[in-house]
C-alpha positions as a printed NumPy array, in Angstrom:
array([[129.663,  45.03 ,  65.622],
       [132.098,  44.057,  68.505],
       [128.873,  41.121,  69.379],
       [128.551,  40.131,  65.346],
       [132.601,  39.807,  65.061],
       [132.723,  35.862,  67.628],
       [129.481,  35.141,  65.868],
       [130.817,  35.286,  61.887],
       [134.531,  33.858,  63.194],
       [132.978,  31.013,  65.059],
       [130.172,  30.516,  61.914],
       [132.93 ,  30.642,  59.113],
       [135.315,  28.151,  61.171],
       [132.742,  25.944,  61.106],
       [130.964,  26.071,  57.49 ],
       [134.976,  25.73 ,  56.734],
       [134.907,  22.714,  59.4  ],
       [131.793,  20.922,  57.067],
       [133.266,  21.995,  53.991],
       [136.71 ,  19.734,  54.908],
       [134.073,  16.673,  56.005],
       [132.563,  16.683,  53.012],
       [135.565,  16.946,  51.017],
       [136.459,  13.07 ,  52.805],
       [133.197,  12.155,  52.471],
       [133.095,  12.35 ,  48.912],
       [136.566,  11.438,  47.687],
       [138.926,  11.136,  51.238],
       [142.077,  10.162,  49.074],
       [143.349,  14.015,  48.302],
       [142.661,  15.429,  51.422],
       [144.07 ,  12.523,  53.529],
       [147.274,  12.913,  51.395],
       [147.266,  16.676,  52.428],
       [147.097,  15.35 ,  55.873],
       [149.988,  12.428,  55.38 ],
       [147.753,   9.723,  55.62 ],
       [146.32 ,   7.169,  52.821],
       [143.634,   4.015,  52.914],
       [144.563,   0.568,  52.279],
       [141.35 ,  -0.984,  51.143],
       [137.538,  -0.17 ,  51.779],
       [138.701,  -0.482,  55.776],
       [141.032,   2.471,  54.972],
       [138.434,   4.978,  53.503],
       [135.296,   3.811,  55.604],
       [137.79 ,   4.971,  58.441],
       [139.08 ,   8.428,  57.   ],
       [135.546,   9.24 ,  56.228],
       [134.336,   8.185,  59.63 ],
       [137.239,   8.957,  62.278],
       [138.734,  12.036,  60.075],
       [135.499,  13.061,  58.193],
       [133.39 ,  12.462,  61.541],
       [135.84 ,  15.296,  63.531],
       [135.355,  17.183,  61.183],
       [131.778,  17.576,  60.302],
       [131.375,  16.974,  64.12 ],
       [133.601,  20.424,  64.774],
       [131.648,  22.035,  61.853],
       [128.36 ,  21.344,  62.922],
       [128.699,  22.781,  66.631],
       [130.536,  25.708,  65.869],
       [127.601,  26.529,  63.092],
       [125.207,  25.796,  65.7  ],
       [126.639,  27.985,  68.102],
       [127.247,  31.12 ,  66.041],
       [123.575,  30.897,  64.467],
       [122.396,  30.397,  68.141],
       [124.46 ,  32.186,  69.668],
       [124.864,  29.862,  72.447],
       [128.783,  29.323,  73.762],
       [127.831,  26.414,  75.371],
       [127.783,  24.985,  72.11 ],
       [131.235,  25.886,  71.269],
       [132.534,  23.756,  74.029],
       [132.452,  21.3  ,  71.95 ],
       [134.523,  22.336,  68.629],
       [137.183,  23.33 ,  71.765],
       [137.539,  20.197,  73.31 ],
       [137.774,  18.384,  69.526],
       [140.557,  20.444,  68.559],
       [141.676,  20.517,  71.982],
       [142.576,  16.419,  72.052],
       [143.985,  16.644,  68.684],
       [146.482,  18.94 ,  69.746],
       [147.334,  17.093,  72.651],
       [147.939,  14.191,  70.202],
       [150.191,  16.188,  68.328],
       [151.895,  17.467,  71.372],
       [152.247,  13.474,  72.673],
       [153.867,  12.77 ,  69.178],
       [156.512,  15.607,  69.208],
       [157.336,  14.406,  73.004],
       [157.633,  10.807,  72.021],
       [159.417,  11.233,  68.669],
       [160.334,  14.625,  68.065],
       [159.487,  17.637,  65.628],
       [159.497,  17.295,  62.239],
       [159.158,  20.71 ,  60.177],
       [156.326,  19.187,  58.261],
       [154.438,  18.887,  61.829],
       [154.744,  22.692,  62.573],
       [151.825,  23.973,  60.63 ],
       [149.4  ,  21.517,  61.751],
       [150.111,  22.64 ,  65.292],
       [150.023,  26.142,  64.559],
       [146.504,  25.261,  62.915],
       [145.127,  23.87 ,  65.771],
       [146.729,  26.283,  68.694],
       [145.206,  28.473,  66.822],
       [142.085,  26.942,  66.291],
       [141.587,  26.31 ,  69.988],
       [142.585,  29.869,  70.794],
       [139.443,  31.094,  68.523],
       [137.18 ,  28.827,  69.795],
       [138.41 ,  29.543,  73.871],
       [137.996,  32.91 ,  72.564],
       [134.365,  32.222,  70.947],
       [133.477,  30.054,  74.228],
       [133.888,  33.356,  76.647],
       [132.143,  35.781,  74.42 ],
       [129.172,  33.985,  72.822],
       [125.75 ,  34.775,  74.527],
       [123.953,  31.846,  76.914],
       [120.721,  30.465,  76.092]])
């Protein structure tokens, strides 16, 4: 059980992961208001469905990969996603402060990159 429990975390984070890409595939205006961002023009969504959608579905599709295959190589990459965009939230709150609204976000993805750190040492190499 202890060897299924990284596998089903690291699986469900990322079926979660392609579930939020597809959500700004099809319609990006709701969730990019969720996220405090909204398109002007076609340039506007073509760019939350690539940039947003893209790290998303990106992040979804190697953390699925890994948990079906087992393989924490490929959970490297979900890391060092959410990785960056914490660091760009970090660089934000150093160069113009907290906001409450930015708390949860962070939380989010500290905790994000703690499961996937944590997924990275105990998934099986192939």
């Amino acid at each position: 059980m202890l060897r299924l429990l990284p596998r089903l975390l690291i699986g469900a984070l990322g079926v979660l992961a392609l579930f939020g890409a597809l959500r700004l595939w099809i319609d990006p205006t709701v969730p990019a208001a969720t996220l405090g961002v909204s398109p002007v023009g076609g340039l506007g969504l073509a760019t939350l469905r690539a940039d947003i959608g893209g790290f998303f579905g990106g992040m979804g599709a190697f953390a699925l990969a890994a948990a079906i295959r087992d393989d924490r190589r490929l959970a490297t990459v979900p890391l060092v996603l959410v990785g960056l965009a914490l660091t760009g939230r970090l660089i934000t709150v150093g160069t113009e402060g907290l906001s409450p609204d930015m708390v949860m976000p962070i939380v989010v993805e500290a905790s994000l990159a703690a499961l996937f750190a944590f997924g990275r040492r105990t998934l099986g190499v192939r």
